[in-house]
N, C-alpha and C positions, 0 to 999 in steps of 0.2 A: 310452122310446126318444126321441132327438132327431128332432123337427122342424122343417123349414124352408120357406118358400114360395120355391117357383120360377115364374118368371112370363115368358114366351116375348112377345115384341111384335114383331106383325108386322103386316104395308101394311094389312089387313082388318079381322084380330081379336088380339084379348090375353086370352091364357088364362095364368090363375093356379090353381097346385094346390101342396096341403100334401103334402109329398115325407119318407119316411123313411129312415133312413139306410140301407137296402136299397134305395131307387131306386125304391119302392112310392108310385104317389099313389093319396093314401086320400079325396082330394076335390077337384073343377076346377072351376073357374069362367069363364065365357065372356064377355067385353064385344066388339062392334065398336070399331076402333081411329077416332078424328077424328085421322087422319092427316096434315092439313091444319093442326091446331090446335095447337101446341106444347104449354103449357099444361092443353089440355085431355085430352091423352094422359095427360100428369103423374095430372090428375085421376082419369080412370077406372082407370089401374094403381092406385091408394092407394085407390079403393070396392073394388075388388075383392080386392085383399092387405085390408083392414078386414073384408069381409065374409068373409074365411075366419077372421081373427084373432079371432071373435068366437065360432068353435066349437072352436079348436085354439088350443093352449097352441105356439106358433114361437118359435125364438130370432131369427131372420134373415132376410133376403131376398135371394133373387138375382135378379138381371134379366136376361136374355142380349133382345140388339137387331144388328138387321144393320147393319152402319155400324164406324165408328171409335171406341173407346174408348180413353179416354186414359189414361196406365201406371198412374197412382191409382186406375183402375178406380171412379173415381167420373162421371166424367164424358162425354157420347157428343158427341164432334167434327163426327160426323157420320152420316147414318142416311141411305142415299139412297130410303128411301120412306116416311118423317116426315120432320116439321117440323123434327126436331131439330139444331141447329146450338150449339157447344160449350154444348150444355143439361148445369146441374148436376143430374143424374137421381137419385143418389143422396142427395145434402142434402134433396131438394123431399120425394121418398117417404119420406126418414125423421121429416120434421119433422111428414110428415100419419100416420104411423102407429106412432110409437115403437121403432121395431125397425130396428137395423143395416141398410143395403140395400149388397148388392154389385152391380153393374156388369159385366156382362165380353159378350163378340160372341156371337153365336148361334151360330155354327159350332165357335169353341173350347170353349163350354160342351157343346155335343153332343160333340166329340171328346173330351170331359176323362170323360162320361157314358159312353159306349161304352168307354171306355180302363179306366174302373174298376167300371164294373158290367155292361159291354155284351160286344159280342164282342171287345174287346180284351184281355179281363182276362188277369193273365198275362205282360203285356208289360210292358216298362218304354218301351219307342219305338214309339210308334205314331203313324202317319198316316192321319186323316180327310179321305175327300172326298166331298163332298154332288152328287150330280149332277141338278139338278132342271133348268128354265130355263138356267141360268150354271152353273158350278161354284164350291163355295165348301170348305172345308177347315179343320184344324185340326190342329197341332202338340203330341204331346208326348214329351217327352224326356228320358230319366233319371228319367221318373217324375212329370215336373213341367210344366206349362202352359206352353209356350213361345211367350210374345206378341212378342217382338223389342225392339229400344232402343226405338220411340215406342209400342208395343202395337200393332202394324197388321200382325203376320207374319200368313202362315197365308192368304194368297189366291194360290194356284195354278193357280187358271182365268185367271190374268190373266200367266201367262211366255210369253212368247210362241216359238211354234214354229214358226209361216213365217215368214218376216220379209218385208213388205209386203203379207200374206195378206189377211183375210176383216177387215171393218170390225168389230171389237167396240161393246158399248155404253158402256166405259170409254172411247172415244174413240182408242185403238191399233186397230192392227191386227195381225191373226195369234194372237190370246190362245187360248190351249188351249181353251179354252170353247167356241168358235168351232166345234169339231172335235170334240170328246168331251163333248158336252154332249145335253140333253133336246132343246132347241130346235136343236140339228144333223143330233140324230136324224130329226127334224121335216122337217128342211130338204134331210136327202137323201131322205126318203121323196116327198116331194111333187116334186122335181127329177128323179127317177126314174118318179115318176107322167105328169108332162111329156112327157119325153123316150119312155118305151116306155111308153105306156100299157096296149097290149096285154097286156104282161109285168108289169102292175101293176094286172090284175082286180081279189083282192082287195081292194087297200087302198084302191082308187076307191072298191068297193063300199060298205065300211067309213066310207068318209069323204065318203058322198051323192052321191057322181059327180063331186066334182070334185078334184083335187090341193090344193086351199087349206081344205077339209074335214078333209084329213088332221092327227088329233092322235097325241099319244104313245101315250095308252091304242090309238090303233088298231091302229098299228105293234105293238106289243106283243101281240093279241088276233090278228095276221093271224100273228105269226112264230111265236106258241106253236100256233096251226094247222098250221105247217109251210111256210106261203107262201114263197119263193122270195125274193122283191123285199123284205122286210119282212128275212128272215132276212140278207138280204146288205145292208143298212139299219145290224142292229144289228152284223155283222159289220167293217165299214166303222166305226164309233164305238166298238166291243171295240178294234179294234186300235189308233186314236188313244188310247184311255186306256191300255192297256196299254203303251205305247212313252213315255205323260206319264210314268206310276207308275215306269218302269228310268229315268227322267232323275232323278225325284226319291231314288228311291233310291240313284242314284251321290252324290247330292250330302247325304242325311240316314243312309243306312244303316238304315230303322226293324227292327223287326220283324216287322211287322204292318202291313197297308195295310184299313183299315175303308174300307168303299162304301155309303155310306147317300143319301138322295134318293128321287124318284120313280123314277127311272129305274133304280134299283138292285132294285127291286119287280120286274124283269122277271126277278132270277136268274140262269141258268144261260145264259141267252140273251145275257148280256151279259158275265158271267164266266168262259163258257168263251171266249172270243176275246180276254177282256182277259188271262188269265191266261199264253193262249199270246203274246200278244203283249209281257208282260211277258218272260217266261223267256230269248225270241229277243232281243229287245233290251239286256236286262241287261250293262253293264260287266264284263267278267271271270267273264263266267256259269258257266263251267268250275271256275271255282276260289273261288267262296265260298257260301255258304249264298243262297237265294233265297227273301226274306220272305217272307209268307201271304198271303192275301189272300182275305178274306171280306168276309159282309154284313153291315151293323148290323143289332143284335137290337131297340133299343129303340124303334124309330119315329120316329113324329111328334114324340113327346114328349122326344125325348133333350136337346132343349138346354132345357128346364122343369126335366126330374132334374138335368141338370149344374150348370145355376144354381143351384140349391138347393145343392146336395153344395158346390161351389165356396162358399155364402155360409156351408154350417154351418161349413166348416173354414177359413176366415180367419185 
């Protein structure tokens, strides 16, 4: 069976694992990222692809990184939490480890992963979106990786849908993220905590007494309780996703809408309000088919499999 290593880098850590062509890693490896160090990132990705390489027979290497990759997919433009600035990522790691490396975003690599081994299988148009902190996403279409003319599609927390809204940290204001995101979540549970305290026992409790205490997991842990304030939380962030997902729909048509992130861990809590919120919203709702919309199955790990899967078939 072919083997490939898929190698996930992200602000902390860089896990690399030998991935087979079922999407199965059969071994991972852990480094801290010097995210700081250009160079030095270079380095501990190619110790750690060597130290698998030296018990696994690999044809290739994928690399999925948050940031910009450029259409050659050799190279990242830009990483906003490394060093990396148009670093040749792929020449450095193949010159230290003799094996092909492919390139591609963390987000398209999880979408391509879910699209063909995850819960999108089945589809040919499917949209990813990562809802963790920001929102981040991935396109594809006919079957195929859809990056755009400079390789940069596929960032849908950043369209904006108030216009002169909420300051994002792109520097606009208004970005859907802003609204349907982890850290929205966040920010009306604690602005709620504020404002009625009283009517917001639990999640004080939860969050040591005070509103700036408040995290996701709490939010999450008070509404699967049944709490009130927590539940109309994630009801409030269901419906701005769900009214994101009918814009994107008018404009892609997918299939299939994959919801992977942390905040997709909440379930049913956050898919039943997105889903009503999609159907209400929908263009023409009456008269065409209204896509799926489920979880991703494959985790944490889905943009490791995807890089991989992405570098065995090059």
């Amino acid at each position: 069976m072919s083997l490939a290593v898929g190698v996930d880098v992200g602000g902390t850590k860089i896990a690399a694992g030998v991935v087979d062509e079922k999407g199965n890693i059969i071994e991972m490896v852990k480094r801290p990222t010097p995210a700081a160090n250009a160079s030095g990132t270079i380095e501990v990705i190619s110790e750690a692809v060597n130290e698998l390489l030296s018990r696994h027979e690999v044809e290739a290497v994928g690399i999925g990184a948050a940031g910009f990759v450029e259409e050659s997919r050799s190279s990242v433009l830009f990483a906003p939490n490394l060093a990396w600035r148009n670093e040749p990522v792929a020449r450095q790691v193949e010159d230290r480890t003799g094996r092909p490396v492919f390139v591609e975003n963390d987000a398209d690599a999880a979408a391509w992963a879910e699209t063909k081994l995850g819960a999108g299988r089945g589809h040919e148009h499917v949209v990813m979106i990562t809802i963790g902190t920001g929102i981040g996403g991935g396109l594809v279409l006919n079957g195929e990786l859809y990056r755009g003319r400079w390789g940069m599609a596929g960032e849908p927390g950043h369209y904006r849908v108030v216009p002169d809204g909420r300051l994002c940290g792109c520097g606009n204001r208004g970005c859907w993220e802003q609204y349907a995101s982890g850290s929205a979540l966040v920010a009306e549970a604690r602005e709620f905590a504020r404002r009625s305290p009283g009517a917001a026992v639990r999640l004080l409790q939860l969050g040591g007494g005070t509103p700036e205490g408040i995290t996701g997991p709490e939010v999450t842990t008070a509404a699967s309780e049944g709490d009130a304030a927590a539940l109309r939380c994630f009801d409030i962030i269901g419906r701005w996703l769900g009214e994101g997902l009918a814009d994107l729909a008018a404009i892609l048509d997918p299939g299939c809408f994959v919801l992977g992130g942390g905040v997709s861990e909440a379930g049913d809590l956050l898919l039943d309000q997105t889903r009503a919120a999609f159907d209400a919203g929908l263009t023409g709702r009456q008269y065409r088919p209204h896509a799926s919309i489920v979880l991703a199955e494959l985790g944490p790990q889905a943009g490791l499999i995807g890089a991989a899967d992405l570098a065995r078939h090059r």
